[in-house]
Each structure stands twice: as structure tokens, then as C-alpha cells.
Backbone as CSV, one residue per row, in Angstrom:
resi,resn,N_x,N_y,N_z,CA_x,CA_y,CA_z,C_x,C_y,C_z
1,UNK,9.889,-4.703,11.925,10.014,-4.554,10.472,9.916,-5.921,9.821
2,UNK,9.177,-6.130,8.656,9.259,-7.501,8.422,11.022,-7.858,7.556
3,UNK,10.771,-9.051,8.018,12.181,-9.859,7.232,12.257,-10.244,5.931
4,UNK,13.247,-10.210,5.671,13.297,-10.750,4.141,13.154,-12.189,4.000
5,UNK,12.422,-12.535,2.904,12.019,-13.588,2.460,12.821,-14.895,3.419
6,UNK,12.190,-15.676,3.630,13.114,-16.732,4.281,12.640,-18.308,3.379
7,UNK,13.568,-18.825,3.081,13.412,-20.174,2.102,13.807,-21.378,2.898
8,UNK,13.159,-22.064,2.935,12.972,-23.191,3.827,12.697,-25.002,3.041
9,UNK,13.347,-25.788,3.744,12.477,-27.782,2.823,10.994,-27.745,3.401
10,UNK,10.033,-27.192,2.768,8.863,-27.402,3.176,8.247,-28.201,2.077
11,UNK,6.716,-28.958,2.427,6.517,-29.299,1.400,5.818,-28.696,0.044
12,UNK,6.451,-28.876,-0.858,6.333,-28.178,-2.468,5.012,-28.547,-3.225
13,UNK,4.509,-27.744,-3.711,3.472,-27.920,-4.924,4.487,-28.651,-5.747
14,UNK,3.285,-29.690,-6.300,3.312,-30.108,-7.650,3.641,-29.789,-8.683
15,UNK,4.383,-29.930,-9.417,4.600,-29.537,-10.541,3.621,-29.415,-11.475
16,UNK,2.659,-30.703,-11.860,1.498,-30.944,-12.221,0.365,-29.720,-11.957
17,UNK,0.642,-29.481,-10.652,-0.529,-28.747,-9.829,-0.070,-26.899,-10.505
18,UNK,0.924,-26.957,-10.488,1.728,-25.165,-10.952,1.091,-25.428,-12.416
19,UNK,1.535,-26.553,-13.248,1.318,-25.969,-14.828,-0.145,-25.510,-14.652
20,UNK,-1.262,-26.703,-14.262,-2.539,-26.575,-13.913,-3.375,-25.230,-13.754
21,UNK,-2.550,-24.774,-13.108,-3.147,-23.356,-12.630,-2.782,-22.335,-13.268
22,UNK,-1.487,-22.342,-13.984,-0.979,-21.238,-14.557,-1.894,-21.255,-15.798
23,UNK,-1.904,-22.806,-16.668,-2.706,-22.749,-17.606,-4.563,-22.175,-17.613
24,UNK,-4.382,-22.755,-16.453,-5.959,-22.304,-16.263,-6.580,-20.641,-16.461
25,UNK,-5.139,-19.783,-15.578,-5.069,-18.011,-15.447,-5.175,-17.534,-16.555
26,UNK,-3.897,-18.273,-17.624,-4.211,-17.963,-18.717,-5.150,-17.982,-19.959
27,UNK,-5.580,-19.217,-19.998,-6.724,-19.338,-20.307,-8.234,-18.339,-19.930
28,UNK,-7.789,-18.188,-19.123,-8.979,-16.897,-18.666,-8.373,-15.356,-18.693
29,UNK,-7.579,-15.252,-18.862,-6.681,-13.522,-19.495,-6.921,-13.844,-21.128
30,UNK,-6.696,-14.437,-21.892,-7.237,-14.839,-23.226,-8.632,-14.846,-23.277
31,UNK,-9.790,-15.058,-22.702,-10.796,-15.070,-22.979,-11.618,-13.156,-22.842
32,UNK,-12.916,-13.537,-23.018,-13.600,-13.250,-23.524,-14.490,-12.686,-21.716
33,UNK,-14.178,-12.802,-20.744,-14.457,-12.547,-19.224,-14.074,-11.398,-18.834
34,UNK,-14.935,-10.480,-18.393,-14.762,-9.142,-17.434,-13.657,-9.178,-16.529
35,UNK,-13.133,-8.187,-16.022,-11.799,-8.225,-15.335,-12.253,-8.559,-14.335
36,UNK,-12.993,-8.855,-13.461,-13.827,-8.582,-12.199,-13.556,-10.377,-12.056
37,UNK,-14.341,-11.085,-13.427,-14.596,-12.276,-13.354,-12.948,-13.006,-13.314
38,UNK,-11.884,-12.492,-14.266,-10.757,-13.209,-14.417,-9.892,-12.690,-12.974
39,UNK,-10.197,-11.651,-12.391,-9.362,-11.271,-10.785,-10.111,-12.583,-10.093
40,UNK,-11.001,-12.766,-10.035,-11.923,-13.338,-8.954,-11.620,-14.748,-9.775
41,UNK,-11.590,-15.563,-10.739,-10.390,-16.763,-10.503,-9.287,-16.788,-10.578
42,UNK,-8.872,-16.140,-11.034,-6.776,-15.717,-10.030,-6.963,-15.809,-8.467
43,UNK,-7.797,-15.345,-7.675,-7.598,-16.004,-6.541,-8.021,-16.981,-6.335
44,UNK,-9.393,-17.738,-6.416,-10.071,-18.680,-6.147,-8.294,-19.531,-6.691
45,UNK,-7.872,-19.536,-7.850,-7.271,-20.170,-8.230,-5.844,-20.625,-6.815
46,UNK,-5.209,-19.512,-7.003,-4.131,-19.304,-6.164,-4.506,-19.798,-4.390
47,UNK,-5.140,-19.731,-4.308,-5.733,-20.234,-3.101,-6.189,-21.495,-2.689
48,UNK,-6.659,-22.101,-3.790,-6.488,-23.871,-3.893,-5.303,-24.371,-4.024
49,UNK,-4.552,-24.034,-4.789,-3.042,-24.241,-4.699,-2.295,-24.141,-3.749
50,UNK,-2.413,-23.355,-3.399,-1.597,-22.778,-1.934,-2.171,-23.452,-0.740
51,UNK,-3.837,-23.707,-0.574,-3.971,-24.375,0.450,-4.349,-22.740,1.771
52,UNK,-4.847,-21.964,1.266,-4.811,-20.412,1.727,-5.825,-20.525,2.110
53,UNK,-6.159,-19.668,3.241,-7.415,-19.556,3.980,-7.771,-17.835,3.367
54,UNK,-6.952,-17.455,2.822,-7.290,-15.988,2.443,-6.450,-15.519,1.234
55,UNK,-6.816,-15.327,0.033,-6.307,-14.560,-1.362,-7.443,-13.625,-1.559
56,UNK,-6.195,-12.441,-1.697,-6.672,-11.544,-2.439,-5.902,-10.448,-3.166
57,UNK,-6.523,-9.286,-3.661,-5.577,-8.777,-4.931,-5.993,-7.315,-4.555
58,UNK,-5.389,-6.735,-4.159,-5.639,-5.186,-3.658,-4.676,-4.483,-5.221
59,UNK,-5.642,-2.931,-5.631,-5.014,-2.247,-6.618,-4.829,-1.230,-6.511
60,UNK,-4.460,0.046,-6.533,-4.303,1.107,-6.614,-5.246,1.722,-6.871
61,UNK,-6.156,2.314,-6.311,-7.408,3.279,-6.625,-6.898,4.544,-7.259
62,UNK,-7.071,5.145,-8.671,-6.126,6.313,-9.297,-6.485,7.735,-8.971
63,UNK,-8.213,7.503,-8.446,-7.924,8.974,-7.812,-8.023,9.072,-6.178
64,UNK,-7.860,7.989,-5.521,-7.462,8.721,-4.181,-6.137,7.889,-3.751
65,UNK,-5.627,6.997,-5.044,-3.986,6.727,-4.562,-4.081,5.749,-3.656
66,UNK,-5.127,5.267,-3.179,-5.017,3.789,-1.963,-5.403,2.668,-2.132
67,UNK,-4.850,1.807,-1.744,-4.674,0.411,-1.775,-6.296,-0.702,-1.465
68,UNK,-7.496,-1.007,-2.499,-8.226,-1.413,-2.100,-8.632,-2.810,-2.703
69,UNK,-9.746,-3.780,-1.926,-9.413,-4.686,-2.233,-10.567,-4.677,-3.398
70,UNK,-9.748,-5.494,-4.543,-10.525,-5.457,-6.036,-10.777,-6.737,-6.019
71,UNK,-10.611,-8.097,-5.892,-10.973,-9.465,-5.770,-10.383,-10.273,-4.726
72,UNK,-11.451,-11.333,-4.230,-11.033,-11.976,-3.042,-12.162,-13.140,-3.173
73,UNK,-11.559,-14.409,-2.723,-12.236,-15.345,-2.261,-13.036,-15.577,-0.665
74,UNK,-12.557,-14.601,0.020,-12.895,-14.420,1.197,-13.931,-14.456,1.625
75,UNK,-14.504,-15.287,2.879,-16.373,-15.363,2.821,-16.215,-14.023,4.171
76,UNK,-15.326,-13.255,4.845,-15.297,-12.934,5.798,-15.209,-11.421,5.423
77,UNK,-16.916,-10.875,6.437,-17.053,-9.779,5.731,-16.290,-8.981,6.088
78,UNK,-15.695,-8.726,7.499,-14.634,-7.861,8.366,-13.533,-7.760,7.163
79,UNK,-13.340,-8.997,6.856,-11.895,-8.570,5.794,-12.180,-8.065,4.433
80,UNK,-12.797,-8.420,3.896,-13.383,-7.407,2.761,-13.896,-6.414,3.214
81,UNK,-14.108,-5.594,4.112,-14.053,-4.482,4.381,-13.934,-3.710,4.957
82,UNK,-12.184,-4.300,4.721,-10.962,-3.644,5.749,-10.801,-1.987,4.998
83,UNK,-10.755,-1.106,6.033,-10.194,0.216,4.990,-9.157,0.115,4.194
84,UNK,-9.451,0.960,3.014,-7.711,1.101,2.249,-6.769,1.725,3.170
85,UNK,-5.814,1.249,1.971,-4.215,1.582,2.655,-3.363,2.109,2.062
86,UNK,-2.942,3.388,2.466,-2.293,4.515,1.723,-0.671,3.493,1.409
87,UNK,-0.434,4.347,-0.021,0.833,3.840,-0.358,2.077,3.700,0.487
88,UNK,2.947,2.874,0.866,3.781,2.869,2.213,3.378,2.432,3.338
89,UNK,2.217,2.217,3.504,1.395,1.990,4.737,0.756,0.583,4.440
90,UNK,1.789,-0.462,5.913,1.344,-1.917,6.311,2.360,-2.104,5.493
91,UNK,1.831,-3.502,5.357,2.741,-4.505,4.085,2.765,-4.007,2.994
92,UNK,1.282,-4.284,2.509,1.101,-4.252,0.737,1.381,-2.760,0.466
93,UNK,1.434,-1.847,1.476,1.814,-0.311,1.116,3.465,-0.414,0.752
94,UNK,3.726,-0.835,1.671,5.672,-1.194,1.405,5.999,-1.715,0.278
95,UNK,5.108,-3.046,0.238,5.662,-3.860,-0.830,5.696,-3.215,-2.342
96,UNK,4.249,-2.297,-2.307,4.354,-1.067,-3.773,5.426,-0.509,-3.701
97,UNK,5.946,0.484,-2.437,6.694,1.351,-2.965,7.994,-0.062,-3.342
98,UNK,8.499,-0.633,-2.363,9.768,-1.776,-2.796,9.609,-2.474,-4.538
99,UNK,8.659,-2.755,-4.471,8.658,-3.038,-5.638,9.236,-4.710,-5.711
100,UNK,9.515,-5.561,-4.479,9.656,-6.497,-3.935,8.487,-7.595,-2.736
101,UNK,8.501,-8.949,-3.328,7.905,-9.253,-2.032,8.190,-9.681,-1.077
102,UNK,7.197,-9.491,0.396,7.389,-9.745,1.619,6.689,-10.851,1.955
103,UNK,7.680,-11.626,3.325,6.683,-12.454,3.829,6.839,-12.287,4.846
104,UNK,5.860,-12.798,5.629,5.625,-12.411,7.139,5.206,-13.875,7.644
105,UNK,5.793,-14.502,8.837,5.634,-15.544,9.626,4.430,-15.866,10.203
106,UNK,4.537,-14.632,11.067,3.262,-14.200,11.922,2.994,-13.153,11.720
107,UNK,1.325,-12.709,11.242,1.263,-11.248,11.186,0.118,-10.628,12.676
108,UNK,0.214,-11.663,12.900,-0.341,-11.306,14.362,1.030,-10.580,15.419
109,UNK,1.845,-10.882,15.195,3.287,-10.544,15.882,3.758,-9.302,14.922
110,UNK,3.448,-8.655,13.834,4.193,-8.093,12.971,3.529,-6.274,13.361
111,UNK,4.318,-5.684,14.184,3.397,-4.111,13.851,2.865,-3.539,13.243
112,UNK,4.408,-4.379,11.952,3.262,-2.939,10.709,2.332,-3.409,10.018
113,UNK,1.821,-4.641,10.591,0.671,-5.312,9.452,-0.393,-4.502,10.163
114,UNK,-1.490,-3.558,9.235,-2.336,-2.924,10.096,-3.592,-3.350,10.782
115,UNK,-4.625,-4.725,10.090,-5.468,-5.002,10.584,-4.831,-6.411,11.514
116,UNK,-4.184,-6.305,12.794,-3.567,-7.626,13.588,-5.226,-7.968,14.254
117,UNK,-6.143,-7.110,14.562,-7.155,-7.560,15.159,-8.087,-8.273,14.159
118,UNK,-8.136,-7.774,12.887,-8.668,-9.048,12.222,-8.313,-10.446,11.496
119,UNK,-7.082,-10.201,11.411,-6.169,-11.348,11.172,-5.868,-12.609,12.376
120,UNK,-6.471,-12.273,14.049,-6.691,-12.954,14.954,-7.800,-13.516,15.030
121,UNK,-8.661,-12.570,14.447,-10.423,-13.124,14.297,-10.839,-14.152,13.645
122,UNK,-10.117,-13.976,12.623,-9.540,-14.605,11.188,-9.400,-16.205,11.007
123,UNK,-8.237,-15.796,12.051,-7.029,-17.104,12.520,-5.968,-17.180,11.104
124,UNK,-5.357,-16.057,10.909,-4.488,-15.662,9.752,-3.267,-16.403,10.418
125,UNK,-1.664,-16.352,9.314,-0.935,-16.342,10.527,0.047,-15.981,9.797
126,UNK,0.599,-16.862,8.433,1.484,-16.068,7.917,0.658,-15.567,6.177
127,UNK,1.636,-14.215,5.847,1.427,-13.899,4.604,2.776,-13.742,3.534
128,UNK,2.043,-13.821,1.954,3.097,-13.437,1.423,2.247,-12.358,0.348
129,UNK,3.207,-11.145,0.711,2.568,-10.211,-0.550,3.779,-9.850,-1.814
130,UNK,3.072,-10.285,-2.837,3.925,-9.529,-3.963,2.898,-8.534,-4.469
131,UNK,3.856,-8.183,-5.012,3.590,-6.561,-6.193,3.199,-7.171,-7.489
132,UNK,2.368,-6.560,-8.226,1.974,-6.719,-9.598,2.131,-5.636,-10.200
133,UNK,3.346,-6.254,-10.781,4.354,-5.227,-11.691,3.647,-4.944,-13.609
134,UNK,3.542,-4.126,-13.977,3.092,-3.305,-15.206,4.439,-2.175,-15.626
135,UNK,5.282,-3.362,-16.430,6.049,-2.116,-16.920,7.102,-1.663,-15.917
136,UNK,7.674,-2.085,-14.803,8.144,-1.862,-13.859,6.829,-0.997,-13.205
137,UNK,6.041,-0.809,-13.121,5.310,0.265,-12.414,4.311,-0.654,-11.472
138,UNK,4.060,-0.657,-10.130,3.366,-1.531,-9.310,1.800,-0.726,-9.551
139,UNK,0.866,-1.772,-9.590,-0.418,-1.116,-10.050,-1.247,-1.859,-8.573
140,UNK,-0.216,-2.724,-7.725,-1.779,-3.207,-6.862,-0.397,-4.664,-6.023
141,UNK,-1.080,-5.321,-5.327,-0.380,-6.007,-4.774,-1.359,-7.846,-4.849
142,UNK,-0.727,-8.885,-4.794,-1.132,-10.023,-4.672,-1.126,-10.801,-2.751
143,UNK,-2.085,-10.799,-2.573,-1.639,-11.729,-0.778,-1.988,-13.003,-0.810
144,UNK,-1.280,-13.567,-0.315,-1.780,-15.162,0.165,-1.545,-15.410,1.848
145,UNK,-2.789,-15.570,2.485,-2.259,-16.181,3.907,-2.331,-17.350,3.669
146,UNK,-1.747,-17.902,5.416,-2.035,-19.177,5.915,-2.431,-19.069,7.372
147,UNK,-3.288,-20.541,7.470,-3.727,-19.887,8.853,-2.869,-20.655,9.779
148,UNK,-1.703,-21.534,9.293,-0.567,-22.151,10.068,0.546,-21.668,9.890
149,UNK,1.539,-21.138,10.574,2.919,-20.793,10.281,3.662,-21.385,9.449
150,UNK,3.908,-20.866,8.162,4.429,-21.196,7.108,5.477,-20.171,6.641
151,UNK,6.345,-21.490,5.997,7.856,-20.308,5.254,8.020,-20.767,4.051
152,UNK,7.568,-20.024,3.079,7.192,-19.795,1.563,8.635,-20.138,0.970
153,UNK,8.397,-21.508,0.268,9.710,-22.029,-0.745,9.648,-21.184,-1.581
154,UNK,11.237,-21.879,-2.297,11.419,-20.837,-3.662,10.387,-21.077,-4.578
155,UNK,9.982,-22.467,-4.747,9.122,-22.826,-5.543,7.618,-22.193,-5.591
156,UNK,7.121,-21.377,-4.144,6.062,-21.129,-4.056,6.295,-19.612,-4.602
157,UNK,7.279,-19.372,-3.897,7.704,-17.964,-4.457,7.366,-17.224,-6.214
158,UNK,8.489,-18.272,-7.028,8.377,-18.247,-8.000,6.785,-18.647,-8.866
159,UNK,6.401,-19.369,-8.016,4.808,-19.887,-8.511,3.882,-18.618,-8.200
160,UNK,3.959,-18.186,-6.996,3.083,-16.586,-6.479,3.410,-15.608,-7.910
161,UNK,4.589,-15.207,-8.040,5.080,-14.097,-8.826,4.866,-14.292,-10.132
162,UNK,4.588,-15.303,-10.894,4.103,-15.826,-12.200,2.633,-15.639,-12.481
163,UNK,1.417,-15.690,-11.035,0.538,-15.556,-11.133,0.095,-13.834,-10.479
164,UNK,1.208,-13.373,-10.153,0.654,-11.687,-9.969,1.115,-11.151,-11.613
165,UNK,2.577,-12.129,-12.091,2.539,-10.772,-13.196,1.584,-11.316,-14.710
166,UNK,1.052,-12.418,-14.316,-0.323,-13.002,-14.911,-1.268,-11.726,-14.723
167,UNK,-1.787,-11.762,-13.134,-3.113,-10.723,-12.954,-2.611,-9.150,-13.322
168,UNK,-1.359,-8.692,-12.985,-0.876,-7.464,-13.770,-0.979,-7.506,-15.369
169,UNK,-1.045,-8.642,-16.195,-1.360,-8.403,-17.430,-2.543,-8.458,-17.596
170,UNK,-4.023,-9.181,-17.036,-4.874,-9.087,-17.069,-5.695,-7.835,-17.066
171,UNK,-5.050,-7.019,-15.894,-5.334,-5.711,-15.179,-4.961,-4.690,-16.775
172,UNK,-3.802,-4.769,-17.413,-2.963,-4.066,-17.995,-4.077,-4.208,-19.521
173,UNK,-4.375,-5.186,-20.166,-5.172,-5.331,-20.898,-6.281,-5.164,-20.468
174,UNK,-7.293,-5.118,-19.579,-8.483,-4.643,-19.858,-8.450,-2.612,-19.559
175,UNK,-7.301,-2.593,-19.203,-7.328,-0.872,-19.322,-7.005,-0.300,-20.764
176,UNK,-6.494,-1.252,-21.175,-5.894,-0.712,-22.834,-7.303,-0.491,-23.520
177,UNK,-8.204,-1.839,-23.636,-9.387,-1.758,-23.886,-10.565,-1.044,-23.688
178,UNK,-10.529,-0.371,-22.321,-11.258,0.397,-22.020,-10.348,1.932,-22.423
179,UNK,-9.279,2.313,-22.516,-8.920,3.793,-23.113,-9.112,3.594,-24.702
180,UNK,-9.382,2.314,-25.435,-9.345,2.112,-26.569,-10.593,2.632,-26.847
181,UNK,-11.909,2.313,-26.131,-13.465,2.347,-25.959,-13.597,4.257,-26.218
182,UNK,-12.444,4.559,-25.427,-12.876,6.138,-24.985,-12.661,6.395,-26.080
183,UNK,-11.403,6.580,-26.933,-10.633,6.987,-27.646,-11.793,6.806,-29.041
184,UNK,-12.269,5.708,-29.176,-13.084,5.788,-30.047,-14.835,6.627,-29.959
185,UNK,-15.310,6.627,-28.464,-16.501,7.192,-28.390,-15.927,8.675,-28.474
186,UNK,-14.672,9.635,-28.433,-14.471,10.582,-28.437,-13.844,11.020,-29.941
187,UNK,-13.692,9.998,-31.190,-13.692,10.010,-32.306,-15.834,10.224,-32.856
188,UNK,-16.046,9.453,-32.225,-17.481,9.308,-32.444,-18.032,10.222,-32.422
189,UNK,-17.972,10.816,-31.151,-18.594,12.440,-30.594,-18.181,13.540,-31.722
190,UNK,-16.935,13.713,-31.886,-16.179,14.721,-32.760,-17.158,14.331,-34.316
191,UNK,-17.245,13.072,-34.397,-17.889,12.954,-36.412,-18.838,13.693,-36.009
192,UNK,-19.739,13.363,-35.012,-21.837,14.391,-34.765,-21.308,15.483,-35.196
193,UNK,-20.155,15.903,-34.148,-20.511,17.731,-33.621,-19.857,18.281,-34.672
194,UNK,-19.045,18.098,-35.061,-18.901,18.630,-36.669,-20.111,18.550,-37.923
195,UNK,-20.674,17.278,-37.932,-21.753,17.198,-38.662,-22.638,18.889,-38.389
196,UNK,-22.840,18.429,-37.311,-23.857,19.454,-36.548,-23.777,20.964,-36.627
197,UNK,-22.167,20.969,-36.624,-21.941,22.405,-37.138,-22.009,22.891,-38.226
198,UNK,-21.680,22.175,-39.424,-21.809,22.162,-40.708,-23.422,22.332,-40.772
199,UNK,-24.216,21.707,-40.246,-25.979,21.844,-40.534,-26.181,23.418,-40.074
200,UNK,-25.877,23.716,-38.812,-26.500,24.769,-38.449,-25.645,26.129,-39.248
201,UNK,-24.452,25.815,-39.751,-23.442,27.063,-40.506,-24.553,27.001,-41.502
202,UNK,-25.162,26.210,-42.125,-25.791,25.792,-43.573,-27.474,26.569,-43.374
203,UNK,-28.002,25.996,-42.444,-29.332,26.387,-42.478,-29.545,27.645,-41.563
204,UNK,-28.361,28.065,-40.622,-28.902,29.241,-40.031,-28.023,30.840,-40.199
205,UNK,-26.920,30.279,-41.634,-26.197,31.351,-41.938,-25.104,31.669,-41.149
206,UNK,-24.750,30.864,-39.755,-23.517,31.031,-38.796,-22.557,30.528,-39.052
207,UNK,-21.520,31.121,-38.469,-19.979,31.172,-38.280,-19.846,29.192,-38.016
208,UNK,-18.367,29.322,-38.480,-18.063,27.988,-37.322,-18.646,28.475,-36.113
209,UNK,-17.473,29.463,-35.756,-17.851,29.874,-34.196,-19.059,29.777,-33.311
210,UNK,-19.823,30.898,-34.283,-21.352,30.512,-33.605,-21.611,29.414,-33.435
211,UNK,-21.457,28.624,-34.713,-22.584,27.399,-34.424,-21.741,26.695,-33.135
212,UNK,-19.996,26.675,-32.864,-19.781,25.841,-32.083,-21.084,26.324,-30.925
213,UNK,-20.525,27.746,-30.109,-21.179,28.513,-29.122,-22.722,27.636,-28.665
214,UNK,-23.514,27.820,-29.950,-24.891,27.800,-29.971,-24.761,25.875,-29.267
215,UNK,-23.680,25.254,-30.189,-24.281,23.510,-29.548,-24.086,23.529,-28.284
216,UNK,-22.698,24.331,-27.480,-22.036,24.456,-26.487,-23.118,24.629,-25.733
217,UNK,-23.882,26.132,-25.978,-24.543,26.724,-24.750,-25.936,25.588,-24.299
218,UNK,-26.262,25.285,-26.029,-27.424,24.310,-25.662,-27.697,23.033,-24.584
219,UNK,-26.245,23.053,-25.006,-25.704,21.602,-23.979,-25.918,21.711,-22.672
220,UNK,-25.231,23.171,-22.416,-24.912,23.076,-21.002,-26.048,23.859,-20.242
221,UNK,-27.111,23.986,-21.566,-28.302,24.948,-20.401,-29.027,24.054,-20.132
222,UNK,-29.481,22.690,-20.870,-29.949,21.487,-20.789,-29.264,20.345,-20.312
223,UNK,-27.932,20.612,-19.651,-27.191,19.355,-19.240,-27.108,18.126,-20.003
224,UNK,-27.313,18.125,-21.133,-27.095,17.281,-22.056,-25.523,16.896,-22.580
225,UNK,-25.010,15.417,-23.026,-23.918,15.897,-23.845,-23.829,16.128,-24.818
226,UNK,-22.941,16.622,-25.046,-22.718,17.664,-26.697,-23.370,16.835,-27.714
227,UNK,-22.243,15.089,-27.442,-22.807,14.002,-28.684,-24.653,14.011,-28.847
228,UNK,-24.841,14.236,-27.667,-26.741,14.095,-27.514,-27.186,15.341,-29.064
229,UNK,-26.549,16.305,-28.296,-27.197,17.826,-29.123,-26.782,17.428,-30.467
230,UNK,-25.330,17.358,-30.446,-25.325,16.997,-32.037,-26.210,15.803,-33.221
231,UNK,-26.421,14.695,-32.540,-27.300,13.984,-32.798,-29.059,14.301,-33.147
232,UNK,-28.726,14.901,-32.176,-30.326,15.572,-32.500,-30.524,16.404,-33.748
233,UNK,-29.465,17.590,-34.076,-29.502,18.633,-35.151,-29.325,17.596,-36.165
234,UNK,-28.639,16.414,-35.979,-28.523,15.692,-37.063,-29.804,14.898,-37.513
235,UNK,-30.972,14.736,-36.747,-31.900,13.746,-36.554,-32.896,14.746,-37.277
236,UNK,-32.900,16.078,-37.354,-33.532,16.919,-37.172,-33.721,17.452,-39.011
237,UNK,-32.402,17.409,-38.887,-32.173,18.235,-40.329,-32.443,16.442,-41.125
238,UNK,-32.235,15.878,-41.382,-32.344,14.789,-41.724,-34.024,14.282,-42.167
239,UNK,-35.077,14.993,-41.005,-36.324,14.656,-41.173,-36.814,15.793,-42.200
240,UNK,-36.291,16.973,-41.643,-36.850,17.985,-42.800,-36.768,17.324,-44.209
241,UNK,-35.854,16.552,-44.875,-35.623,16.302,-46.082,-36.749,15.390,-46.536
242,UNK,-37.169,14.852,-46.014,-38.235,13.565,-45.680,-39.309,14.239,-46.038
């Protein structure tokens, strides 16, 4: 079973080197960069710092619930494409449900770490995984190895956990943005298909009802979406006037 955190006089990051990086994360969660691009320097980042032979940021996949890896600095293809890992399962499965992080000495020695054969290939040796907390709610986990036996200060500790609940806000804002996107293309859709119904109640003498029926059936005998059909009756009636 792994152990709880163990704190040790090892030698410490910089102080210099922590603001550095934190400023840097942030600076790129403020900008104007795809989530893809700001995950993928959260590690590059965290991994110069640390001196890591391996960062990466595994998230919660929402419809099959498992643990996969979403950014990594890693040139090693075996480890990028390690299978997911069901919730509870290995480390970073534990560390979701705990809601706490783990470190591990050796994960070549550790059972429940699940890939030990590629972490030898590797030349892994110790890890530390935290959780990236949203709200109390874990959405994905943060790892850092080393490929020398190492025991993670408080200082590194506290430096790791500043930069997961960094990439948990990163993560957390570009989802707001993207349900914001929906929320509005499904305001969008609704202005057509009303338009649309109103045209065809007007020019073909039908019900609401009907006309919904008639965009409905059109849609779905042509696999089109609705917004398409409605657009069109709108494109349509629009030229007649012309």
C-alpha cells in the first residue's frame, strides 16, 4: 500500500524558481491558448522545476469514467500509451477517490502502481501524484516522477499542489466556455426554428404543430440538423420576396 507522504532536508527549489513558474502557469490560464496548449506547459513547466524525467496530467474521461492521459512532456511512446485507469485503480485511481496526494519512493517496488514494467523501461523511480481539485470535486490527477529516489519536501509539496489547482482552474474555465458556446448555439438554433415555423404556419396555412412535425420529419428523413432546415425555409422565403 503506498505510504503517506514522507518529508525529508532535501534539496529545495528556489524560491525565485517557484514564483517563476507559478507566474508563468498563470500567465498562460489568462491568455488567449487552447486548453491542450496551456496543459502541455503546466507540464513542460513543472518538470523543469522539479528536475522530472516524466510530468503528466491524466483527467477523467466523462463518458467512460477513466483516467487518461490529456498532456505530457514525455518523448516515450510506451508511456503515453499506457491504458486508462479506472477510478480506484493504481495510484492516480486512489488518489481521485482520496482526494489527497501520494508519494511513492519506488514505484518499481510498489504493487499497486500498475504499469511497474514500464516505469523499469523508463528508469522511473519515485512519484508524486496529486488530485486536481474543482470545487472539492477531483476532475483528473497531476504526476511528477524521478528517475532517482526522491522524498518530496514540504516545499515541493506545496509547490506541486499550487500548480494542479492552477491546471484544475484552467481545465474548469475552458469547460465553462465551451457549455457557454453550447448554450448559445442552442439559443441560436431555437431563433431559426421558430422563424421557420412562423414562415411555413404563414405560407402553408399550418398549425404550430404541423409546421413543428413537417421541419422535424424533414430533418430526420435527410439527416440534416434542424438549425440546417430552418435556415433554409428561412433562405427560401426570404428569396421569394426578392
Amino acid at each position: 500500500m503506498p505510504k503517506n507522504i514522507a518529508h525529508a532536508t532535501a534539496k529545495k527549489t528556489s524560491v525565485k524558481d517557484q514564483i517563476k513558474a507559478l507566474t508563468k502557469i498563470s500567465g498562460a490560464i489568462t491568455s488567449d491558448l487552447l486548453l491542450d496548449d496551456i496543459l502541455k506547459l503546466i507540464v513542460v513547466v513543472t518538470a523543469q522545476i522539479m528536475k522530472s524525467s516524466i510530468c503528466s496530467i491524466q483527467l477523467i474521461d466523462e463518458k467512460t469514467g477513466a483516467l487518461i492521459i490529456r498532456a505530457t512532456q514525455s518523448m516515450s511512446e510506451e508511456y503515453n500509451k499506457k491504458p486508462p485507469l479506472k477510478i480506484g485503480e493504481g495510484i492516480a485511481g486512489k488518489v481521485v477517490l482520496s482526494k489527497k496526494p501520494v508519494a511513492i519512493k519506488d514505484i518499481t517496488l510498489e504493487n499497486e502502481y500498475k504499469y511497474r514494467d514500464i516505469a523499469k523501461k523508463e528508469g522511473l523511480c519515485s512519484l508524486l501524484c496529486l488530485p486536481l481539485n474543482v470545487k472539492n470535486n477531483v476532475i483528473g490527477v497531476l504526476n511528477v516522477y524521478t528517475e532517482k529516489p526522491h522524498v518530496f519536501t514540504d516545499t515541493e509539496i506545496d509547490l506541486l499542489t499550487s500548480i494542479a489547482n492552477q491546471a484544475a482552474i484552467a481545465i474548469e474555465n475552458a469547460e465553462l466556455v465551451v457549455k457557454s458556446k453550447v448554450v448559445q448555439e442552442e439559443l441560436e438554433t431555437r431563433k431559426f426554428f421558430e422563424r421557420a415555423k412562423g414562415i411555413l404556419m404563414r405560407d402553408e396555412h399550418l398549425t404550430e404543430e404541423e409546421a413543428y412535425l413537417k421541419i422535424q420529419k424533414f430533418a430526420m428523413d435527410n439527416r440534416k440538423p434542424i438549425r440546417e432546415i430552418s435556415e433554409a425555409i428561412i433562405l427560401s422565403a426570404d428569396l421569394k420576396k426578392k
